[in-house]
Every structure is written in structure tokens, then in C-alpha cells.
C-alpha positions as protocol buffer text, in pm:
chain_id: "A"
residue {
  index: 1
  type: UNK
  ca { x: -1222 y: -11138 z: -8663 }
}
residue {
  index: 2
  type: UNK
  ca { x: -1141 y: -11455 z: -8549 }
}
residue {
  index: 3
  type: UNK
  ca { x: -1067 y: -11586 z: -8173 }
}
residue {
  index: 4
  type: UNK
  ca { x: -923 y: -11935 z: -8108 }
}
residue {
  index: 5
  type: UNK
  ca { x: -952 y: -12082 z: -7800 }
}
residue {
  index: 6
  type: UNK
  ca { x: -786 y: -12439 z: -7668 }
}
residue {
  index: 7
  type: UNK
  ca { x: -840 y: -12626 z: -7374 }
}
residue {
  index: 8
  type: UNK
  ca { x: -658 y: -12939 z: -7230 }
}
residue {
  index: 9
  type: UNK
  ca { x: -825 y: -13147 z: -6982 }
}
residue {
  index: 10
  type: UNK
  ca { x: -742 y: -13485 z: -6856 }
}
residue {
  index: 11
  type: UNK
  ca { x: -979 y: -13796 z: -6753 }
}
residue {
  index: 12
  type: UNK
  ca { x: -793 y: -14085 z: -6579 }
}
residue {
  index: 13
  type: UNK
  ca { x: -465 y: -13928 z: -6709 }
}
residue {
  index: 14
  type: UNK
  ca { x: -555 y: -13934 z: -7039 }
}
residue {
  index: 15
  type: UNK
  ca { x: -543 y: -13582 z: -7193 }
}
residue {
  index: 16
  type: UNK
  ca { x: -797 y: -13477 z: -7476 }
}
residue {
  index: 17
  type: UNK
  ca { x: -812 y: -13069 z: -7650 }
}
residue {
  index: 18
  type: UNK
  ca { x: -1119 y: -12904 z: -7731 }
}
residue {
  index: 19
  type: UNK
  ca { x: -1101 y: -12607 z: -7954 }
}
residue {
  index: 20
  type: UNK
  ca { x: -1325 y: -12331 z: -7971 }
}
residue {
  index: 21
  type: UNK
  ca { x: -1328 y: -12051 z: -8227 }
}
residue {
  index: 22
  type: UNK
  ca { x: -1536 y: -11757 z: -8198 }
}
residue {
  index: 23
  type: UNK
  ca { x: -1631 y: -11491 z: -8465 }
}
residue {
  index: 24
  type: UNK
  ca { x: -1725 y: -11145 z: -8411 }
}
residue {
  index: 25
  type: UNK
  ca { x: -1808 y: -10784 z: -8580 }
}
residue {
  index: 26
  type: UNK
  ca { x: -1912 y: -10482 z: -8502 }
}
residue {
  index: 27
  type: UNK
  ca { x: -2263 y: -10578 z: -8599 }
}
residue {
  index: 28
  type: UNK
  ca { x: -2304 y: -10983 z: -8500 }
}
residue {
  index: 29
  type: UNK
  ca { x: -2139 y: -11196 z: -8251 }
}
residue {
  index: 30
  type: UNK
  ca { x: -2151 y: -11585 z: -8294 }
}
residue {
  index: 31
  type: UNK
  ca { x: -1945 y: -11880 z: -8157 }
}
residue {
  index: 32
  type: UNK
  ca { x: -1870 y: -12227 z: -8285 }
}
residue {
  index: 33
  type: UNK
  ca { x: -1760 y: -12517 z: -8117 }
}
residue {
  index: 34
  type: UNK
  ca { x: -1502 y: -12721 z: -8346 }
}
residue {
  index: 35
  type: UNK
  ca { x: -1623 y: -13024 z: -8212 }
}
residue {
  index: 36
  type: UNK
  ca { x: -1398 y: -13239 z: -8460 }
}
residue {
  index: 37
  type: UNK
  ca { x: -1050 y: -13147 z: -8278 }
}
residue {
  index: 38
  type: UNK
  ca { x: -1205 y: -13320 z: -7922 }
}
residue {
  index: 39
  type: UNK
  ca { x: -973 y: -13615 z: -7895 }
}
residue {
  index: 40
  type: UNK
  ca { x: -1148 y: -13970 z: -7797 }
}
residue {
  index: 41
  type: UNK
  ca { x: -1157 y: -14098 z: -7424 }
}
residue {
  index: 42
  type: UNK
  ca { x: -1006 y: -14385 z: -7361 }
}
residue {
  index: 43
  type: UNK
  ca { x: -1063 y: -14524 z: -6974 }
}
residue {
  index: 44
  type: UNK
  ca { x: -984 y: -14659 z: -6748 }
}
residue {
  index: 45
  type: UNK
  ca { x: -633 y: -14639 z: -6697 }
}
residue {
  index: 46
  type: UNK
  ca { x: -516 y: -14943 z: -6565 }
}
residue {
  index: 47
  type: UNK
  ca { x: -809 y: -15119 z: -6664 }
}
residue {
  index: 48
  type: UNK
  ca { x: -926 y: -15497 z: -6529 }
}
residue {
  index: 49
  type: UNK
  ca { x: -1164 y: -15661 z: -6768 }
}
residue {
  index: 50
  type: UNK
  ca { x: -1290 y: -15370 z: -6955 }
}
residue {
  index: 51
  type: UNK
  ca { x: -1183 y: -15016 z: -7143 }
}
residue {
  index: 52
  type: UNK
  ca { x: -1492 y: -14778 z: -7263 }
}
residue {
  index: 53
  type: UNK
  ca { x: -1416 y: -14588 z: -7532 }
}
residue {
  index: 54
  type: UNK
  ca { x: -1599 y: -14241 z: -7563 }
}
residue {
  index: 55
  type: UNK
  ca { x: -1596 y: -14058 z: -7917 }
}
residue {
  index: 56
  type: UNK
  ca { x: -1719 y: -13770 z: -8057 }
}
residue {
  index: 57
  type: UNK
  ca { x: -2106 y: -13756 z: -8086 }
}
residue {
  index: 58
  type: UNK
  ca { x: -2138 y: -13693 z: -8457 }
}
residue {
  index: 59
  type: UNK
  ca { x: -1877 y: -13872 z: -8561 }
}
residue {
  index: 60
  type: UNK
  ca { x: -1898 y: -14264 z: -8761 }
}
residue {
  index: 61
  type: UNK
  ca { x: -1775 y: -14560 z: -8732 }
}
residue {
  index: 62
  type: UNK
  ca { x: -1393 y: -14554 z: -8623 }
}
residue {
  index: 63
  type: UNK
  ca { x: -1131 y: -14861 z: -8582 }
}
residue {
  index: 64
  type: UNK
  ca { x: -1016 y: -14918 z: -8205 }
}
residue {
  index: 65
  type: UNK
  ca { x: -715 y: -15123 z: -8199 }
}
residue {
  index: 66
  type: UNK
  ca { x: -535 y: -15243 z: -7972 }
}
residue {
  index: 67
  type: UNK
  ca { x: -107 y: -15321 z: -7959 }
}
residue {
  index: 68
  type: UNK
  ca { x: 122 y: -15488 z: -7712 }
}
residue {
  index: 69
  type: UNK
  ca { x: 468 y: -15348 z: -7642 }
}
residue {
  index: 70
  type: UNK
  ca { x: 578 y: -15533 z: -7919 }
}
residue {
  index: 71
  type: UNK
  ca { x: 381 y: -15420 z: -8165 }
}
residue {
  index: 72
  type: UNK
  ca { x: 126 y: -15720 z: -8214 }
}
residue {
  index: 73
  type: UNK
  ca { x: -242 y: -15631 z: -8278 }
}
residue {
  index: 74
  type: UNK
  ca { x: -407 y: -15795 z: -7981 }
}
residue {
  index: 75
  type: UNK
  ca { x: -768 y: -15630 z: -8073 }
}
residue {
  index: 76
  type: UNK
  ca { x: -1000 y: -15464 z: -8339 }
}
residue {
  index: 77
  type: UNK
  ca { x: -1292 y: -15359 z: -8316 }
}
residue {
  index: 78
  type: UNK
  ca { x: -1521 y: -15168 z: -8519 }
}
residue {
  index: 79
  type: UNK
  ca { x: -1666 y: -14859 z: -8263 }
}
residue {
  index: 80
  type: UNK
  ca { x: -1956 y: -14596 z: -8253 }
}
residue {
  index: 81
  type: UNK
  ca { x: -1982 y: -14306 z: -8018 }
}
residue {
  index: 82
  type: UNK
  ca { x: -1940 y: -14437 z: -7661 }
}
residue {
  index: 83
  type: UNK
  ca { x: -1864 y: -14833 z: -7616 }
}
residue {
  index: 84
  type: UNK
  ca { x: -1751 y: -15072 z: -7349 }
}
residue {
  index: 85
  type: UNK
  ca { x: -1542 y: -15387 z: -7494 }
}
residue {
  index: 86
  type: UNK
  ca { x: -1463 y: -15666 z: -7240 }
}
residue {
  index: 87
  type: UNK
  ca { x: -1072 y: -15734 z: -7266 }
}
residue {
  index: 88
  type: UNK
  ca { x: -1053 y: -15985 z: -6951 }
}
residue {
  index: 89
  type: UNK
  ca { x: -865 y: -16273 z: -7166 }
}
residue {
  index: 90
  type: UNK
  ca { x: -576 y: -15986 z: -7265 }
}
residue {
  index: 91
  type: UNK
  ca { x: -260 y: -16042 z: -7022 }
}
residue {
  index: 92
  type: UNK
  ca { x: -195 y: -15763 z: -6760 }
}
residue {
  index: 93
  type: UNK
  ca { x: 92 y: -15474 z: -6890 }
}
residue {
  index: 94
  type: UNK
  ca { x: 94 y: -15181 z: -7140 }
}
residue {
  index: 95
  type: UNK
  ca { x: -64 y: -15112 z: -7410 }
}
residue {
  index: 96
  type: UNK
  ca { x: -77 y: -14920 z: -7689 }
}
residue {
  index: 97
  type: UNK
  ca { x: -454 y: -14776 z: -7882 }
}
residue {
  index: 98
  type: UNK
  ca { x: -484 y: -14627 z: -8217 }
}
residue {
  index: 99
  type: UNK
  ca { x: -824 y: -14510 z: -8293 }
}
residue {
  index: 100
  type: UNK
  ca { x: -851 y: -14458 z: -8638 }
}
residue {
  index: 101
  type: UNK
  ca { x: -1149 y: -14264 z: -8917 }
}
residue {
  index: 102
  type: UNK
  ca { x: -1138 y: -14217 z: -9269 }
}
residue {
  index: 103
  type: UNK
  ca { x: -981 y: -13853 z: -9141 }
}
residue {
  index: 104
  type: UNK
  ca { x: -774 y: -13886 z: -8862 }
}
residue {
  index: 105
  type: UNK
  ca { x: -580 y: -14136 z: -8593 }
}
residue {
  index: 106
  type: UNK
  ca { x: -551 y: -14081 z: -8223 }
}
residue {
  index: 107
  type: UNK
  ca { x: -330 y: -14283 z: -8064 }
}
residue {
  index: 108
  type: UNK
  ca { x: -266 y: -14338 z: -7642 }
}
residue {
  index: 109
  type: UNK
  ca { x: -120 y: -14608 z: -7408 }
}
residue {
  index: 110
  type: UNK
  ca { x: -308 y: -14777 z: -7141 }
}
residue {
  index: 111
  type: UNK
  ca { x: -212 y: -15040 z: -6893 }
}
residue {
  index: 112
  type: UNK
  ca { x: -390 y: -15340 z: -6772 }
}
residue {
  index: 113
  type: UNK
  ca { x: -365 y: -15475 z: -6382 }
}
């Protein structure tokens, strides 16, 4: 039988889900972690002169990019596991992220001060 279990938790207001699922019967009991549905980090939030970006451990390459509130692409970046880019030279408002694999897309807003 199958259990699913989902938590929410926030990090300088930005919310990411973990997910676990655990499997039982009567004669084993084992648990997995689906370690693939743990949204990105994205902080801080306002940010200065630099946003670190924390991924999944195990996961590859993904595409951080970064939009104005007009839509313009103000940033790409090509990002592995846990990274710090230096934004000082981007004007101070909000922003919008999309974090992108060959799977899936997060996306979040941020605001620079």
C-alpha cells in the first residue's frame, strides 16, 4: 500500500514541497524520498548584489533566467546544484525567475533593493 506524504516549507518567503511516499506490507516496510518534486531555492528575497540558487543534489545542469516586469530576459545562466551569481549591475525592483531542465520549469519572483 502506498502512503503519500507532502510538506510545504518556506525559506525567505519562498515556498518549496517535498514529497515523500512510503510503501508497506505485512511482511516489509520501506520508504522513499521523491527527491525530484523538491522545488529549487531561490534567496534572498530582496536581494543586493547577489541571489544563490540551491537545486536538487542529483539533479544536471538547469537554465536560471532571469525577467523584468516587462518581460525582458535580463539574465541566463547555465546552473549546477547550489550557485551564487553576482547581479549588482541589474536595477533595483521585481523580478521574475524561471528555472528550467530538460523535465520541468519552476518559476518565482524576487525583488532587488
Amino acid at each position: 500500500q502506498l502512503i503519500e506524504e507532502a510538506n510545504r516549507s518556506y525559506y525567505d518567503g519562498v515556498a518549496y514541497i517535498s514529497k515523500t511516499n512510503y510503501y508497506y506490507s505485512l511482511h516489509t516496510v520501506a520508504s522513499v524520498i521523491d527527491t525530484e518534486s523538491v522545488s529549487p531555492v531561490v534567496y534572498p528575497s530582496p536581494f543586493t548584489d547577489r541571489i544563490s540558487i540551491q537545486l536538487n543534489s542529483n539533479q544536471t545542469p538547469v537554465l536560471f533566467e532571469l525577467f523584468n516586469v516587462q518581460g525582458q530576459k535580463v539574465m541566463s545562466k547555465q546552473v549546477v546544484n547550489a550557485e551564487t551569481i553576482p547581479v549588482e549591475r541589474i536595477e533595483n525592483g521585481v523580478y521574475f525567475y524561471q528555472i528550467s531542465s530538460a523535465q520541468k520549469s519552476h518559476r518565482g519572483k524576487i525583488i532587488k533593493r
